[in-house]
C-alpha positions as CSV (number, residue, x, y, z in Angstrom):
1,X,-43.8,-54.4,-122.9
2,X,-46.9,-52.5,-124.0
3,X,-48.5,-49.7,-122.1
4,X,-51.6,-51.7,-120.7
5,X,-48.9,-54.4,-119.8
6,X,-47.1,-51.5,-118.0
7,X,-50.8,-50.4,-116.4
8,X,-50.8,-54.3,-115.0
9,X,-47.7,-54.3,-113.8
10,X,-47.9,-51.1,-111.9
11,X,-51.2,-51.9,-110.1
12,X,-49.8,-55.5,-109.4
13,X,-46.6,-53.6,-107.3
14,X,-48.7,-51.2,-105.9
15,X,-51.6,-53.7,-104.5
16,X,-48.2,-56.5,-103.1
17,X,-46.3,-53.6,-101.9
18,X,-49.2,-52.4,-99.6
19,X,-49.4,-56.4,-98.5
20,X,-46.0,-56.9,-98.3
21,X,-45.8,-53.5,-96.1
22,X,-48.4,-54.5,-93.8
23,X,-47.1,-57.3,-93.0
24,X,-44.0,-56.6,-92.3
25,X,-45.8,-53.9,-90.0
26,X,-44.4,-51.0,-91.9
27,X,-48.3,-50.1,-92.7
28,X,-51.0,-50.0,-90.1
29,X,-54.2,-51.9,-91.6
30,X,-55.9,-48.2,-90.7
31,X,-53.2,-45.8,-92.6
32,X,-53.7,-43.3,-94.8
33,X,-50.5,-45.4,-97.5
34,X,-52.0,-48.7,-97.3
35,X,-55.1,-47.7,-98.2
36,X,-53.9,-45.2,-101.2
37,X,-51.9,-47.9,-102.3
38,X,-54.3,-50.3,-102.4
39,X,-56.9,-47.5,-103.9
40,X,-54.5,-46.8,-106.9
41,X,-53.6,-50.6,-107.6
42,X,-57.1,-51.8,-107.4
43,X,-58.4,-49.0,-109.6
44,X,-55.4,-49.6,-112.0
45,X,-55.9,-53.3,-112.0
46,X,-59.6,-53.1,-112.7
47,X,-59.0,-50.8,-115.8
48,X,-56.5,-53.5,-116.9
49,X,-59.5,-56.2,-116.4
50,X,-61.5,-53.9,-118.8
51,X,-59.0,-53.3,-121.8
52,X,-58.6,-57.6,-121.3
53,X,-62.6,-57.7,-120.9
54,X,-61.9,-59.9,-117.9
55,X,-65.2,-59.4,-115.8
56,X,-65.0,-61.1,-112.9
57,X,-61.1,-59.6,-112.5
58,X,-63.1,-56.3,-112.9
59,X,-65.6,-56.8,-110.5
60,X,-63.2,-58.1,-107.7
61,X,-60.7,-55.1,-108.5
62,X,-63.4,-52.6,-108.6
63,X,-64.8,-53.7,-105.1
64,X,-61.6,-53.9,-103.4
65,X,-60.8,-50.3,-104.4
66,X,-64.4,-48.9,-103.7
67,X,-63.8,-49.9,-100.5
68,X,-60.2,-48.8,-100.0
69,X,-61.9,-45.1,-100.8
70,X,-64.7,-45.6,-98.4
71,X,-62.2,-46.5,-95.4
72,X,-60.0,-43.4,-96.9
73,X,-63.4,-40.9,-96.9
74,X,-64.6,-41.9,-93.4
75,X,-61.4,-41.8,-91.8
76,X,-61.6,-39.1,-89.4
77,X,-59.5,-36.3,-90.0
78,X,-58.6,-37.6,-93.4
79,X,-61.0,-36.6,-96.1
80,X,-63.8,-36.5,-93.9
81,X,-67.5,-36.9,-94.5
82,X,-68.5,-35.4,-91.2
């Protein structure tokens, strides 16, 4: 396995483990874990994309993290914008 394999794989597990963990109500759709997981594997994935020049796979990635970090800064008490 090569190290960008090793970069897909880990964003893959991170982005079905926070799935997998909301489902199985372990994470609230609101927490604080789901939406770092879901930060980091989205962010991981879309660098992936890059290196493979995949653009819509970037684009989608990209989005879905962007807006795991905006749920993340506007949480209240949690990184905060107010």
């Amino acid at each position: 396995m090569t190290l960008i394999d090793f970069f897909g794989f880990s964003g893959m597990i991170l982005l079905l483990s926070a799935f997998l963990l909301n489902q199985v109500n372990y994470f609230a759709n609101n927490s604080v874990a789901y939406h770092v997981f879901n930060l980091l594997g989205a962010y991981i994935l879309t660098y992936y994309a890059f290196v493979l020049g995949n653009t819509p796979f970037i684009i989608l990635e990209f989005v879905w993290g962007s807006f795991s970090l905006y749920k993340l800064v506007t949480r209240k008490g949690i990184l905060s914008l107010e």
